[in-house]
C-alpha positions as semicolon CSV with decimal commas, in nm:
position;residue;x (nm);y (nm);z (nm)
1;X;0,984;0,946;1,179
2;X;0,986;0,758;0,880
3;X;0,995;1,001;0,631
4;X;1,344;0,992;0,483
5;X;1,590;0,773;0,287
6;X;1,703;0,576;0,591
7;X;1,526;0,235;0,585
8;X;1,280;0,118;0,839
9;X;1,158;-0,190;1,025
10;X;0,807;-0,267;0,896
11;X;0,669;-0,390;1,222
12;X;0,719;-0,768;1,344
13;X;0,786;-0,866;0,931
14;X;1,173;-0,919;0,873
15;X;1,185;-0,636;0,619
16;X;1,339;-0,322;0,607
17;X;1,231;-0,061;0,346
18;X;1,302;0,302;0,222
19;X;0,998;0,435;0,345
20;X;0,835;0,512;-0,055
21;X;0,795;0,249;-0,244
22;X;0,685;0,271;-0,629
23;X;0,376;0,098;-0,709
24;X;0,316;-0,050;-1,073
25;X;-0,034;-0,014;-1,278
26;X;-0,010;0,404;-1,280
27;X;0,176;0,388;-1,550
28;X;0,537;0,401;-1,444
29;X;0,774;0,262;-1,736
30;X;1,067;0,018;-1,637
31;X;1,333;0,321;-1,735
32;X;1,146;0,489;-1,418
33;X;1,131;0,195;-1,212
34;X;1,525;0,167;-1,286
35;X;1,559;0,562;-1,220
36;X;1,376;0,514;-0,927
37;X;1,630;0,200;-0,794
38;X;1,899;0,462;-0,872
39;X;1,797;0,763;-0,642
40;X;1,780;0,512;-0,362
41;X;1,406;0,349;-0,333
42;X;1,419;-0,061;-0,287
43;X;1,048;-0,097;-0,229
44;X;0,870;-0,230;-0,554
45;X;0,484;-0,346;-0,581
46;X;0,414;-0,501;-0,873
47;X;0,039;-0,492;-0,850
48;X;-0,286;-0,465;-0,859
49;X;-0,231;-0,495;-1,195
50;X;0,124;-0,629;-1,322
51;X;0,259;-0,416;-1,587
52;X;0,489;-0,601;-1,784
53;X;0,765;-0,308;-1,875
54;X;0,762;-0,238;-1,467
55;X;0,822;-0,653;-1,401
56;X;1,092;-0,672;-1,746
57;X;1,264;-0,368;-1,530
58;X;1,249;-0,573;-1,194
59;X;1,390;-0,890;-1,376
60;X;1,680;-0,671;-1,460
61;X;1,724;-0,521;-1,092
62;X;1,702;-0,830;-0,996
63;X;1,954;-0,954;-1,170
64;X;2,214;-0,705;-1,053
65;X;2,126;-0,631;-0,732
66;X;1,850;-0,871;-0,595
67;X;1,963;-0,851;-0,204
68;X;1,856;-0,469;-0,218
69;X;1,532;-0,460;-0,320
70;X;1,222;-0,567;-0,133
71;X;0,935;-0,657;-0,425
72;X;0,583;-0,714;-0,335
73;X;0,384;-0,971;-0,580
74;X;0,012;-0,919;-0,508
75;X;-0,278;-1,198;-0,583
76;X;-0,619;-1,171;-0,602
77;X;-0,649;-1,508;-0,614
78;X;-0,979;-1,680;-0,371
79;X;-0,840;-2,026;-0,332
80;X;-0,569;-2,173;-0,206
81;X;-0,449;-2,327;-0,510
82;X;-0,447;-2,015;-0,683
83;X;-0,242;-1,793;-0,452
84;X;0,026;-2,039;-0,499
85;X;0,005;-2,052;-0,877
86;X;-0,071;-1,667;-0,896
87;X;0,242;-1,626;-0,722
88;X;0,462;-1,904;-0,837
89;X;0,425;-1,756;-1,221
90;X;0,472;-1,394;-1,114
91;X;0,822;-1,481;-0,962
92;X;0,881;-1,728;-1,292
93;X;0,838;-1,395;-1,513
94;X;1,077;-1,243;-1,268
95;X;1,282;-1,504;-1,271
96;X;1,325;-1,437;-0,907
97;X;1,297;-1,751;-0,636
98;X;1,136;-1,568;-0,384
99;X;0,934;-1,243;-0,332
100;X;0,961;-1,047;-0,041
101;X;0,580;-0,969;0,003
102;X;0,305;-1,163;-0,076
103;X;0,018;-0,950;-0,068
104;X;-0,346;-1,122;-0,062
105;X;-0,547;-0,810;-0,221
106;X;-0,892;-0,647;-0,124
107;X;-1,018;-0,883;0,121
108;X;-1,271;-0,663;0,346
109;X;-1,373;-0,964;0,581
110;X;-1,095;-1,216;0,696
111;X;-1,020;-1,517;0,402
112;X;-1,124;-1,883;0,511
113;X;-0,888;-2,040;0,735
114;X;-0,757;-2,263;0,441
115;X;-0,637;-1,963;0,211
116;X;-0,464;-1,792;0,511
117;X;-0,276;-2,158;0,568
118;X;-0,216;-2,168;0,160
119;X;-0,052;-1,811;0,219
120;X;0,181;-1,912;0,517
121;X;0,313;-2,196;0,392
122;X;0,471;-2,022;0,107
123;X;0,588;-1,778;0,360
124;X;0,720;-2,093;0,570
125;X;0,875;-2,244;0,256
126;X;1,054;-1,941;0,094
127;X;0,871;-1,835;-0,175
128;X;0,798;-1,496;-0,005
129;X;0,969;-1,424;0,313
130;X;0,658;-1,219;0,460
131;X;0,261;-1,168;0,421
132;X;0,043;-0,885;0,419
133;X;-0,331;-0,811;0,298
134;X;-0,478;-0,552;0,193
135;X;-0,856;-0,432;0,305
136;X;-1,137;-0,116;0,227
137;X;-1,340;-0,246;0,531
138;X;-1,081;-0,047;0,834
139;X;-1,284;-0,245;1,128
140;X;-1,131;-0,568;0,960
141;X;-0,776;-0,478;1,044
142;X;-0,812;-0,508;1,403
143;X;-0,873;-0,929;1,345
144;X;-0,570;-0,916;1,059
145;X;-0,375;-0,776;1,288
146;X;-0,354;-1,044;1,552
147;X;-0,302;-1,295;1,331
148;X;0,048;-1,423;1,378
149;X;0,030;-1,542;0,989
150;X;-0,009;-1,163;0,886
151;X;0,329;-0,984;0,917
152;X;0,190;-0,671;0,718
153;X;-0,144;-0,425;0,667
154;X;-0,247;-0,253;0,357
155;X;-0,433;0,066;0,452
156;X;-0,594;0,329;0,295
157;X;-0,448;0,664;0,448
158;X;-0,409;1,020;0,368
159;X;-0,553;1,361;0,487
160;X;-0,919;1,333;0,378
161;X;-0,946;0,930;0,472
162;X;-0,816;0,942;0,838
163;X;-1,010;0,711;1,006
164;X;-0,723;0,488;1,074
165;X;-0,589;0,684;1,321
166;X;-0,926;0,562;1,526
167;X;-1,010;0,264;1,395
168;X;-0,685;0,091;1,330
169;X;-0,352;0,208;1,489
170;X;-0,493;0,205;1,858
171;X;-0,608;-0,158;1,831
172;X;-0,293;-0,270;1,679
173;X;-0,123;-0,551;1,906
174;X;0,260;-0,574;2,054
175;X;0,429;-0,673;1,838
176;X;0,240;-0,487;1,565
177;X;0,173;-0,548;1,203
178;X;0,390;-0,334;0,967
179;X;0,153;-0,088;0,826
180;X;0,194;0,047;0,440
181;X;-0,049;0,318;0,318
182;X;-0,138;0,371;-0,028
183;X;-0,423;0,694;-0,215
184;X;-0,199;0,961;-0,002
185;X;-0,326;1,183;-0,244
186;X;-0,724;1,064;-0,240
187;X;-0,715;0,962;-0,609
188;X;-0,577;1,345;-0,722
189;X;-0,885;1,522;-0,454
190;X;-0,610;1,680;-0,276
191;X;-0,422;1,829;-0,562
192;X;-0,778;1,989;-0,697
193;X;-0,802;2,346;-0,633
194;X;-1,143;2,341;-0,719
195;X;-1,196;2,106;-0,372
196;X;-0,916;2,269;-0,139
197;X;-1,070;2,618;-0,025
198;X;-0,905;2,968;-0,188
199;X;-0,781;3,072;0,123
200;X;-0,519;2,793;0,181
201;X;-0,242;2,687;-0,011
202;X;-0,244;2,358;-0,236
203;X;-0,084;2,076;-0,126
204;X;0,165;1,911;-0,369
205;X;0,224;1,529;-0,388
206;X;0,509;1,548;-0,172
207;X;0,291;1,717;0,113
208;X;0,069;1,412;0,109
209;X;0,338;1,169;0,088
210;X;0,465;1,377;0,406
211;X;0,166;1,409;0,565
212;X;0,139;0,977;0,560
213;X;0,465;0,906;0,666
214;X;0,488;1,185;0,969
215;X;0,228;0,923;1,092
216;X;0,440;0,737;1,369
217;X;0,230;0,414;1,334
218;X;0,306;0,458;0,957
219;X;0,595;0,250;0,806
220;X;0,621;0,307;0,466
221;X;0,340;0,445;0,182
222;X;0,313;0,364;-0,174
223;X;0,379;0,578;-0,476
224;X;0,153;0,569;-0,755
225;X;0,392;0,792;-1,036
226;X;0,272;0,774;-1,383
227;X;0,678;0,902;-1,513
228;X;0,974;1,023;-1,410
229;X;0,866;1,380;-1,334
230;X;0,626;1,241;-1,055
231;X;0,852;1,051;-0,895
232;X;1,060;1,310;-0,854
233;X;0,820;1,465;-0,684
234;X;0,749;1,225;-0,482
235;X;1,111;1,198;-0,362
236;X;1,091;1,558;-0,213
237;X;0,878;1,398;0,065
238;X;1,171;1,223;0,184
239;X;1,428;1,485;0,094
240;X;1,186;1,757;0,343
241;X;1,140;1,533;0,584
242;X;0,824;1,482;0,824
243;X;0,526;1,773;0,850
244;X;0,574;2,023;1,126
245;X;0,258;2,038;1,391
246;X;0,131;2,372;1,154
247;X;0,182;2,161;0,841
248;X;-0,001;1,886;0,992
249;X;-0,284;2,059;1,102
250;X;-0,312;2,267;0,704
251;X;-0,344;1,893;0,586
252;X;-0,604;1,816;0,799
253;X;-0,812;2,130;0,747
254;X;-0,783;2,071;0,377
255;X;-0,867;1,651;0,398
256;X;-1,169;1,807;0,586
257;X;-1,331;1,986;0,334
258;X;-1,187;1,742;0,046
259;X;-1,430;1,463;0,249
260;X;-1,686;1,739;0,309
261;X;-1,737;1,793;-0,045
262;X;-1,671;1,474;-0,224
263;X;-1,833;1,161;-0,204
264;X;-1,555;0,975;-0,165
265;X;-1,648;0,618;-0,080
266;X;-1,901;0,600;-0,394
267;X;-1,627;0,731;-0,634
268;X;-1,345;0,486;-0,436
269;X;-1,567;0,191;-0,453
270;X;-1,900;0,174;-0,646
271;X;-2,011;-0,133;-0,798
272;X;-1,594;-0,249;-0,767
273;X;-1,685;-0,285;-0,435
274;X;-1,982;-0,491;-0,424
275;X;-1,801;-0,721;-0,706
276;X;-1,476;-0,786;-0,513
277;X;-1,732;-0,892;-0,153
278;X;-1,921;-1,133;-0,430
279;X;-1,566;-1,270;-0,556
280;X;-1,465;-1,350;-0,184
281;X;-1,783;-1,498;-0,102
282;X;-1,927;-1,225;0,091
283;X;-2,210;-1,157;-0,109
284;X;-2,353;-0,897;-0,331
285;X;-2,259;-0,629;-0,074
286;X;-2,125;-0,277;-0,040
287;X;-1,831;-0,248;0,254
288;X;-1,995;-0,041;0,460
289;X;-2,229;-0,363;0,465
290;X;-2,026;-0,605;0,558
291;X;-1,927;-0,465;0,922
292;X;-1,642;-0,677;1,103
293;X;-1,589;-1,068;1,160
């Protein structure tokens, strides 16, 4: 199981990763993206949006100790031109020659054949070494996934947004995608006590971090710690280790009546949603819309 300090193989991609990663745009500071470095993460996102203390504290990781960190540079960029100039000035403010990750973010049908070219050639010429994308529409996944291009899978995954384990992981192919999860903690729902029942005990950050990376098809999840404090609790998830079968099924019972009692898709996506399908060329739809290509 994944969850602990030892690194892991994400899927058929060439990287190997402590199993959290820290995610920029929640407000992490580059002193905690430094900290973090220090207690033994190497798995940095800068993205969806790049903060620029988080990238000033990369440039000086990078610097130091570049062959032990694995950085992810996201793009929302809808041409091919653009990924490569989206990507090529992220790594100039790094002043790093190559990211590890490029990610091609939010596209809930599968990009035009050209993009998905754009993307692989910078893979094939060294200016990332792998590619993933990233997706709200889960019935996509199963066409990302057999795309030799696409080494990696964003996924939205934690105890009240399950559906992965149905609609993804058994459809993955052999060799499979490397799968990294991110909203373990449903956008704070979990942590509410006014949505978890009295009766059960509330789950802490660290339980949803555990609860994603006891997940055997899981690889690695992302952290979304605002300071220092959070990460740290974040870390306990790899210091305890993966969820026992009780601990598994408390997390479920409480995801259950999180989704029972939220409406989570209109607060996740909204008019976001319908937006981001317009920008990719879509149209003016909602996800649920769209169905699968």
């Amino acid at each position: 199981m994944p969850a602990s300090f030892s690194p892991v193989r994400l899927g058929r991609s060439p990287l190997d990763v402590v199993p959290l990663g820290l995610a920029s745009t929640y407000g992490a500071k580059g002193s905690d993206v430094e900290y973090a470095f220090e207690r033994g993460l190497d798995f940095f996102y800068w993205g969806s949006y790049r903060t620029p203390d988080f990238g000033a504290a990369l440039k000086r990781l990078g610097k130091r100790s570049r062959e032990r960190m694995k950085v992810v540079i996201q793009s929302y960029a809808r041409s091919p031109a653009g990924i490569g100039k989206s990507l090529e000035k992220a790594l100039r403010q790094l002043e790093m020659d190559h990211a590890d990750v490029l990610l091609l973010g939010w596209w809930n049908l599968p990009p035009k054949e050209e993009i998905l070219d754009a993307a692989a050639d910078l893979v094939r010429r060294g200016r990332a070494r792998a590619l993933m994308i990233s997706c709200h529409n889960r019935p996509a996944f199963k066409n990302f996934a057999r795309d030799p291009r696409i080494d990696l899978l964003m996924i939205r995954y934690n105890a009240a947004h399950p559906g992965a384990d149905k609609d993804v992981f058994p459809h993955l192919p052999d060799p499979r995608p490397g799968i990294v999860t991110y909203t373990s903690t449903s956008w704070g729902q979990l942590l509410d006590r006014k949505l978890v029942p009295a009766d059960e005990r509330l789950p802490r950050a660290a339980d949803c971090y555990r609860f994603a990376l006891s997940n055997p098809n899981i690889g690695a999840c992302w952290a979304g710690a605002k300071d220092a404090a959070q990460l740290d609790e974040a870390l306990k998830a790899l210091e305890e280790g993966p969820m026992s079968e009780e601990e598994l099924a408390w997390m479920h019972r409480i995801g259950a009546r999180v989704r029972e009692t939220t409406q989570l898709q209109a607060r996740g996506m909204g008019i976001a949603d319908r937006l981001v399908n317009l920008y990719s060329g879509f149209g003016f739809r909602t996800t649920s819309e769209l169905g699968e290509r």
